[in-house]
ZAMARGU-4260 file (C-alpha; in steps of 0.2 Angstrom, whole numbers, plus 5000, padded with zeros to 4 digits):
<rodrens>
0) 5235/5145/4751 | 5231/5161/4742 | 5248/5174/4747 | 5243/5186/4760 | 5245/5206/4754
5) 5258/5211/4770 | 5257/5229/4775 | 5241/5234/4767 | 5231/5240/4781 | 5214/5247/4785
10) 5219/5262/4795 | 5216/5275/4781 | 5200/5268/4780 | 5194/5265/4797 | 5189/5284/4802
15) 5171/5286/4807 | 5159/5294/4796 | 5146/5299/4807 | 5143/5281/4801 | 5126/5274/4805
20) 5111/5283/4811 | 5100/5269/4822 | 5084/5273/4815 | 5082/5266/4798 | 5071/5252/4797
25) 5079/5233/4799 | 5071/5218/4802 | 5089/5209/4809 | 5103/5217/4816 | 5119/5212/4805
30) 5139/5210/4812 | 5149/5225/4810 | 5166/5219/4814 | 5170/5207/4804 | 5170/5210/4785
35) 5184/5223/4779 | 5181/5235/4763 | 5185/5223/4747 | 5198/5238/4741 | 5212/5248/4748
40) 5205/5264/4742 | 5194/5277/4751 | 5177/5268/4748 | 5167/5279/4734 | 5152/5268/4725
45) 5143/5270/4708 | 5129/5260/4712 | 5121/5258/4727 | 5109/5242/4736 | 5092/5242/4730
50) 5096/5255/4716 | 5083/5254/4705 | 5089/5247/4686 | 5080/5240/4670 | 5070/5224/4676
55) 5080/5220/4692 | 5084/5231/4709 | 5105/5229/4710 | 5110/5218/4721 | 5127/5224/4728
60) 5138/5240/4728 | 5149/5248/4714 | 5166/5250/4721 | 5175/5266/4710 | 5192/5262/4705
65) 5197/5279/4699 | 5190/5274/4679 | 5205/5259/4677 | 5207/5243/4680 | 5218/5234/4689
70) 5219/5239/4708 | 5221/5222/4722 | 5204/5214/4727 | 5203/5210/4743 | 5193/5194/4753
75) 5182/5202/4765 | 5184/5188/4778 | 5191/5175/4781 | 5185/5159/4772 | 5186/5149/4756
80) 5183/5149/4737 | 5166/5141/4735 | 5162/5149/4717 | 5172/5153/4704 | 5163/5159/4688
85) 5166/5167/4669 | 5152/5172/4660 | 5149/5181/4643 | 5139/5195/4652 | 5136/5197/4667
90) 5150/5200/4680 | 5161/5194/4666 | 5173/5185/4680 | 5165/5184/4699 | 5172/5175/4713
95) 5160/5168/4728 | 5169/5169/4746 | 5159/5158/4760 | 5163/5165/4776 | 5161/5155/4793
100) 5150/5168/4801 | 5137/5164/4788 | 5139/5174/4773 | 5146/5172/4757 | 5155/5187/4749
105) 5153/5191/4730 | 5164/5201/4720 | 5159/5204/4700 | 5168/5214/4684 | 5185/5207/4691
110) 5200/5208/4676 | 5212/5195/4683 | 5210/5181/4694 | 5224/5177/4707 | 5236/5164/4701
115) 5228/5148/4710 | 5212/5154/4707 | 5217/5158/4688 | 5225/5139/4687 | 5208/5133/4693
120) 5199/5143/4681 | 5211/5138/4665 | 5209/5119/4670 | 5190/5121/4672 | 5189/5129/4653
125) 5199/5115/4647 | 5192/5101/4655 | 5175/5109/4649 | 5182/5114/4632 | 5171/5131/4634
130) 5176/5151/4637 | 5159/5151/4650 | 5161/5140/4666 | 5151/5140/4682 | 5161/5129/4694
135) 5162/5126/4716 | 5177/5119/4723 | 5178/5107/4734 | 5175/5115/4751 | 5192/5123/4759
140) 5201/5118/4745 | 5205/5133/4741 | 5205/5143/4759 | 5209/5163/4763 | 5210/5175/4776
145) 5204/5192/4776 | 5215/5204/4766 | 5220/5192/4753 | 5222/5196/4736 | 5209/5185/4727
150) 5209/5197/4711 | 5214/5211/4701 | 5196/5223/4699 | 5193/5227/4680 | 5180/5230/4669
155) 5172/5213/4663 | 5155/5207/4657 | 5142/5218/4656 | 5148/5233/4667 | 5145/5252/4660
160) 5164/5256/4667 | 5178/5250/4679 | 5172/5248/4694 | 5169/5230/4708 | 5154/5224/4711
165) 5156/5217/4729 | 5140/5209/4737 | 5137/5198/4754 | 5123/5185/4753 | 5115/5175/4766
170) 5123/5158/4762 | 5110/5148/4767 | 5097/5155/4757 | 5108/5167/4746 | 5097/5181/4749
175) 5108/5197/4746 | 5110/5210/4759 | 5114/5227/4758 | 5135/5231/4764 | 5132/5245/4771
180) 5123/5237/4787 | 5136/5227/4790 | 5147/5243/4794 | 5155/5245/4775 | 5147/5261/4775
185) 5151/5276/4764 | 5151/5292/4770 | 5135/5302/4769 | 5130/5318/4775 | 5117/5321/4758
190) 5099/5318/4763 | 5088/5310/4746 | 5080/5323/4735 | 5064/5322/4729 | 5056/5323/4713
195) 5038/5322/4706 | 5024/5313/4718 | 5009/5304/4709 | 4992/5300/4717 | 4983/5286/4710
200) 4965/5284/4709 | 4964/5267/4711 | 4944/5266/4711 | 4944/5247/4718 | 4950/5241/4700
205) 4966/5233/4696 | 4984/5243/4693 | 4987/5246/4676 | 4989/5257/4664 | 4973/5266/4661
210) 4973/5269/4679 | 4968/5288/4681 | 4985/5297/4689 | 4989/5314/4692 | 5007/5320/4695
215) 5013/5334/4704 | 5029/5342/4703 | 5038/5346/4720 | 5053/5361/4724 | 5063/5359/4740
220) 5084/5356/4743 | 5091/5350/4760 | 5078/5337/4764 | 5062/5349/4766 | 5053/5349/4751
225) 5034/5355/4745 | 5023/5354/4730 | 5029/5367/4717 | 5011/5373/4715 | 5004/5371/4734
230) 4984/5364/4734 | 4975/5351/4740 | 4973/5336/4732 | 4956/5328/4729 | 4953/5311/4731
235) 4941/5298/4732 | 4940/5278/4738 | 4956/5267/4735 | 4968/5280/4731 | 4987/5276/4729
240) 5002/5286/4730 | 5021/5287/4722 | 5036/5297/4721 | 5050/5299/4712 | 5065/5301/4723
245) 5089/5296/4721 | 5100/5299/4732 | 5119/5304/4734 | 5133/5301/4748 | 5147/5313/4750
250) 5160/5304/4740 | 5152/5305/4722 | 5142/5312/4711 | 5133/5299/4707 | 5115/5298/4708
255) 5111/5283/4716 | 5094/5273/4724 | 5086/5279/4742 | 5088/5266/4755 | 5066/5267/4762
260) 5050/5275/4758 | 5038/5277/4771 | 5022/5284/4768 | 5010/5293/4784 | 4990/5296/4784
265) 4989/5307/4795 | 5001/5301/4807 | 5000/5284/4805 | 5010/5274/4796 | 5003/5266/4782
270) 5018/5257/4769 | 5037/5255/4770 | 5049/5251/4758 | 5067/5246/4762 | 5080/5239/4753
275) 5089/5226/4767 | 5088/5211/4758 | 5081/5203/4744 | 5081/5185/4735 | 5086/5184/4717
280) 5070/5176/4709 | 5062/5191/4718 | 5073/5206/4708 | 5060/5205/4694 | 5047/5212/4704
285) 5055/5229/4704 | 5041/5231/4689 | 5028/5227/4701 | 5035/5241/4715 | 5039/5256/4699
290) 5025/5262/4691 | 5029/5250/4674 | 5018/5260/4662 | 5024/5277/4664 | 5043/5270/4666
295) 5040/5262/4647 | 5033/5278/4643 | 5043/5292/4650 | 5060/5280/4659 | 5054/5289/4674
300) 5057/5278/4689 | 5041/5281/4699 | 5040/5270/4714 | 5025/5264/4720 | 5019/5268/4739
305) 5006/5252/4738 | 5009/5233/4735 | 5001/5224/4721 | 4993/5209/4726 | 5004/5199/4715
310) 5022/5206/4723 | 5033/5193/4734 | 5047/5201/4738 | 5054/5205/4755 | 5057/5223/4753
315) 5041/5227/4760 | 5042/5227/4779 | 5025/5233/4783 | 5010/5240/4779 | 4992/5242/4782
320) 4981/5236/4767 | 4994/5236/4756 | 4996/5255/4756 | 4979/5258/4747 | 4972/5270/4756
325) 4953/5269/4755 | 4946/5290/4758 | 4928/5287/4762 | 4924/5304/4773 | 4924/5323/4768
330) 4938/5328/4778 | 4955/5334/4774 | 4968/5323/4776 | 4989/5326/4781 | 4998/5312/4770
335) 5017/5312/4771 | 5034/5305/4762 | 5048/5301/4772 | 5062/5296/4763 | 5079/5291/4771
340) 5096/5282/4763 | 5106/5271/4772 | 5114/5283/4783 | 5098/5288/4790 | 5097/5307/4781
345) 5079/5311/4777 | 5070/5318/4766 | 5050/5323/4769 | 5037/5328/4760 | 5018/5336/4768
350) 5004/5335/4754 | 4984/5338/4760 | 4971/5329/4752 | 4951/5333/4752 | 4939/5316/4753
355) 4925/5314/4747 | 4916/5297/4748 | 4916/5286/4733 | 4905/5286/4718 | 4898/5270/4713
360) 4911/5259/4712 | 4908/5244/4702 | 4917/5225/4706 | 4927/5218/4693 | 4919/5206/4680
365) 4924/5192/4685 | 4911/5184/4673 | 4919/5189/4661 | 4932/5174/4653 | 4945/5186/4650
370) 4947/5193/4668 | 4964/5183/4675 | 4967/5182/4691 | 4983/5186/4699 | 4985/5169/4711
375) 4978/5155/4698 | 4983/5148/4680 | 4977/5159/4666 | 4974/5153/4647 | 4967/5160/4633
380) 4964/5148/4617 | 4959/5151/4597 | 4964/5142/4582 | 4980/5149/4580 | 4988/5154/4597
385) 4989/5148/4615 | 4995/5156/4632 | 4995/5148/4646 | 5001/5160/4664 | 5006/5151/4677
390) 5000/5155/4695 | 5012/5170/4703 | 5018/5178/4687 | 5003/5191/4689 | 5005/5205/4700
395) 4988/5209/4699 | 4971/5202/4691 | 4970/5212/4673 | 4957/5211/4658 | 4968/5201/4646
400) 4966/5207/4628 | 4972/5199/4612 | 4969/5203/4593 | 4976/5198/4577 | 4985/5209/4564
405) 4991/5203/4546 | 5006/5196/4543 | 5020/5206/4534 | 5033/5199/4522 | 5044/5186/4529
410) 5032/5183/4541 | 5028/5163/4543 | 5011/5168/4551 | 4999/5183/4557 | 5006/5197/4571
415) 4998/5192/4588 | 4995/5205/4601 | 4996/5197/4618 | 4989/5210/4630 | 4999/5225/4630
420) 5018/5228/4632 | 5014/5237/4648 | 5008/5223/4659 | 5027/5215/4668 | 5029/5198/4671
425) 5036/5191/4685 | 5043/5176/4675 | 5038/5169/4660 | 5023/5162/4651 | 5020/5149/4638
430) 5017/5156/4622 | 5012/5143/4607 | 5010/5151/4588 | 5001/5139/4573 | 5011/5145/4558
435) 5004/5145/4543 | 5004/5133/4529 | 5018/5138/4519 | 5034/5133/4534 | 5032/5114/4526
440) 5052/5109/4530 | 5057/5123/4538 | 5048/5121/4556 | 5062/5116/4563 | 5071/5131/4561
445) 5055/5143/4564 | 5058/5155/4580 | 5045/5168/4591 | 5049/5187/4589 | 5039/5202/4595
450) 5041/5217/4584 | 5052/5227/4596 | 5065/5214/4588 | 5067/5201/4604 | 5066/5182/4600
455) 5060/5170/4612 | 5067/5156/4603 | 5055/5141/4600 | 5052/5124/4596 | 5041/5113/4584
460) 5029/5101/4593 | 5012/5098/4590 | 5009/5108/4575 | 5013/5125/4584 | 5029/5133/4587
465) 5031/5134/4607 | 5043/5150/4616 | 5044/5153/4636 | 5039/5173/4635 | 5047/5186/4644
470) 5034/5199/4641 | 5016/5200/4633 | 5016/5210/4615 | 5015/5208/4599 | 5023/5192/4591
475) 5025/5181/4576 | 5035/5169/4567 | 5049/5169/4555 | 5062/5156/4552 | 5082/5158/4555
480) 5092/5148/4541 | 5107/5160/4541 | 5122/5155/4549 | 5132/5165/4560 | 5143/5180/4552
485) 5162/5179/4556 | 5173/5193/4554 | 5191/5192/4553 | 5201/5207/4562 | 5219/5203/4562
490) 5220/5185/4555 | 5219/5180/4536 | 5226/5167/4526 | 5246/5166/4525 | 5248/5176/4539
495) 5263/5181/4547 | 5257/5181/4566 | 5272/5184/4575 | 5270/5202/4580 | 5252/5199/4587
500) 5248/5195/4605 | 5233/5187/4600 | 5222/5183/4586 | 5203/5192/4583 | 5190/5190/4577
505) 5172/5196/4577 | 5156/5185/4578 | 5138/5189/4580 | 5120/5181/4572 | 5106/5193/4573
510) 5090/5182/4573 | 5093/5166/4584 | 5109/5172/4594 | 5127/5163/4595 | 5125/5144/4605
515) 5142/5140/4603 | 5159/5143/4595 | 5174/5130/4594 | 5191/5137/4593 | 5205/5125/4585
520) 5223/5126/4581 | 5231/5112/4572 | 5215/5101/4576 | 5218/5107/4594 | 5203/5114/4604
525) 5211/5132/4610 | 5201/5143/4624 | 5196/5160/4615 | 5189/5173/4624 | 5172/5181/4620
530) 5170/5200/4626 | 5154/5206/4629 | 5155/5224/4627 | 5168/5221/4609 | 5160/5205/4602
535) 5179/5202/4599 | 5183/5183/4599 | 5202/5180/4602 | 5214/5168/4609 | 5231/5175/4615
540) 5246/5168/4612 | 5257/5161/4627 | 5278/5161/4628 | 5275/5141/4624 | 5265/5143/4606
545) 5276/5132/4594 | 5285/5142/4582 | 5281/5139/4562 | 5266/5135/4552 | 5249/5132/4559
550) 5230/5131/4555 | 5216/5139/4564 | 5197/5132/4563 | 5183/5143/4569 | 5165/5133/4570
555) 5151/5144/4575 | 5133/5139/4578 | 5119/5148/4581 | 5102/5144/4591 | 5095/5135/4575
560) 5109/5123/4572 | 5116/5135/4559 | 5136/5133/4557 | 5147/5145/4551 | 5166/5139/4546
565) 5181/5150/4547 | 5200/5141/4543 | 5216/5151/4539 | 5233/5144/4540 | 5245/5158/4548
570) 5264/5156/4553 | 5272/5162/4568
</rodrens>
């Protein structure tokens, strides 16, 4: 049993905050009394629920720490370890609680784990010869009660700055949930603030890039706000909208995501967004709710007031026609934002708009044997290149487009423009490339790139070489013979090692990516630490290190079975 922390007590951070205003949107009511605040300090967040990120909506909240390491991590509940977990990104070290009531707690970034937990670790790393494990105890092996120290927070994986990432999951179908409805709320009295709307003119054609947008800028402080330039906004048939809107609470600074957008036509509402809960093969889909295009052009988080046919995700409670809104009359029309965070502050927005009945508009050609379609299996075929969509990783049907440019130097086949980078994918696509004549031998080692520099791997089968795709663009092929580069930092051959703590060294490969590494000391497979944010490989030493002379191996191997070797002998 994990040591109980004694005299640590809530009571400093049990005050109310004018805690929870009643009238943000839930679809379930969550248990206030039961979880506790993962850290004895006064809770402060970096990060919010739902906060909109590159490719995914975060899935927990940023706990501060005061910019250090090392403050106790707390279990939220009572339960038992069902996850334990080290990763090269990520949350760097994470532990997974599963509470009785439930729900599993989740608690990312973390420096240290406590002792048992660390034993189980080490033994897991050993028994795995591998730095990266992914592991579940047996059930209630490893039991705690609420207030335990389970950790020490830190700053591991792929975190920006110290902080905990602390989450609660429905443990039956590990939807994540937002804390704060569970009464772990921070405290708020700082209504959202608002920032550019768009209106789209949707026309009855697909979302995309050239669909015609106007933006308006808005003025306002203290949740009232206004376009900067009042008027009335003409529009016509399927017309969307979108705004651009952060919020902050009371403790920090930080800017951080709303918690719902709901959007009135004239009184009635239309759409709402909420960030509640979500799954995790959903997160992707944040592409479908921003606008995508302007985000790759501008990084300005638009989100969206209408559903693209394609989206599954659960954060859209309701809505009427997907929040399109189809103007067909010559009246003026009262359209409203209301925007609220988690504590239920709001923030509105009053915009008119003139209809006028729509001109013309034309179906989509679906003739046409390039027109996908969101819901089936897409393919497109020549003599050199092959994709194949599966059904779902559409958000909306789309004119797919492909052309050819010439090869460059290097090059083991001509640059292939799949569509365009502003199309998101939900998932992945199959992605095959004929390379040309002059691989012979070298297929084997052949690789998928687009030229923003991002490999997709790849494999020889068939005469093509075949990559899963993360996004469409424009790729091509060039081979990866070079093995990994290892760089030294503190250990050489004949050195003395006595005064180091540990030994370092630096590895990176820049076309396939690092597979696998193999630490040894006097033939002995030793765990070395990998840190993301570094790239500094090192293996400390322990009190029971043999004094005298040793030998250390480093094997490194990229993603196309290339091997680097490293070996210094070193006393200590």
């Amino acid at each position: 049993m994990i040591k109980r922390l004694a005299g640590l007590l809530l009571l400093l951070l049990t005050p109310c905050f004018n805690c929870f205003a009643q009238d943000i949107v839930q679809t379930k009511q969550y248990p206030k009394n039961f979880f506790r605040y993962p850290l004895d300090l006064p809770p402060s967040t970096a990060g919010s629920f739902g906060e909109l990120r590159p490719n995914h909506f975060h899935s927990g909240l940023d706990f501060k720490t005061n910019g250090r390491t090392g403050y106790p991590v707390h279990a939220a509940y009572d339960g038992y370890i069902s996850r334990l977990r080290v990763q090269f990104g990520g949350f760097g070290n994470a532990i997974y609680i599963t509470h009785p009531n439930g729900f599993t707690t989740v608690y990312g970034h973390i420096e240290r784990f406590a002792p048992e937990l660390e034993q189980a670790v080490r033994a897991q790393q050993y028994q795995q010869q591998s730095f990266e494990v992914d592991f579940n105890p047996p059930p209630y092996q490893l039991q705690v009660c609420q207030g335990d120290v389970i950790a020490l927070s830190g700053n591991a994986g792929a975190s920006e700055g110290p902080h905990l990432h602390f989450e609660i999951r429905d443990t039956q179908t590990e939807q994540t949930i937002n804390p704060q409805l569970f009464g772990l709320v921070i405290p708020d009295k700082v209504p959202p603030a608002l920032g550019t709307i768009c209106v789209y003119h949707l026309g009855g054609r697909p979302f995309d890039e050239n669909t015609p947008r106007q933006f308006f800028a808005v003025t306002g402080a203290s949740g009232h706000y206004r376009l900067a330039k009042p008027k009335v906004i003409e529009v016509s048939g399927e017309t969307g909208f979108g705004i651009t809107a952060t919020d902050m609470n009371s403790t920090s600074f930080n800017h951080n995501g709303i918690y719902s957008v709901e959007l009135k036509v004239d009184g009635q509402t239309v759409y709402t967004f909420t960030v509640e809960r979500f799954a995790f093969d959903q997160t992707h889909a944040i592409n479908a709710y921003i606008d995508y295009p302007t985000f790759l052009k501008s990084r300005r988080f638009i989100q969206k007031c209408f559903i693209l046919p394609g989206s599954k995700i659960s954060l859209y409670p309701q809505s009427v026609d997907r929040g399109v809104v189809n103007f067909d009359d010559s009246a003026t029309h009262d359209v409203e934002y209301v925007v609220k965070d988690v504590a239920g502050n709001i923030s509105s927005l009053k915009i008119k708009v003139k209809s006028s009945p729509a001109k013309d508009e034309q179906e989509a050609p679906v003739q046409n044997p390039l027109f996908f379609h969101y819901d089936k299996q897409n393919e497109f075929t020549n003599d050199k290149v092959h994709v194949i969509i599966p059904p779902g990783n559409l958000y909306d049907d789309m004119e797919f487009t492909y052309s050819v440019l010439p090869g460059k130097k290097g090059m083991y086949s001509d640059i292939h423009r799949i569509h365009n980078r502003f199309t998101p994918i939900n998932g992945t696509y199959e992605l095959w490339i004929k390379p040309d004549n002059t691989i012979g031998d070298l297929a084997a080692k052949a690789i998928i790139v687009n030229t923003d520099g991002v490999v997709e791997g790849g494999t020889y089968s068939d005469g093509y070489i075949k990559a899963e795709a993360r996004t469409f663009g424009d790729y091509f092929i060039k081979v990866d013979t070079t093995a990994p580069a290892i760089h030294p930092l503190n250990i050489k051959e004949g050195a003395n090692m006595t005064p180091m703590r540990k030994l370092s060294l630096k590895i990176s490969d820049n076309q396939s990516g690092v597979k696998s590494y193999v630490g040894k000391i006097d033939g002995k497979w030793v765990l070395m630490e990998w840190d993301y944010k570094t790239k500094v490989l090192s293996y400390k030493f322990d009190d029971g290190f043999a004094h005298g002379n040793h030998q250390f191996e480093l094997t490194v191997t990229d993603n196309k079975d290339n091997i680097a070797h490293y070996t210094a002998n070193f006393s200590r």
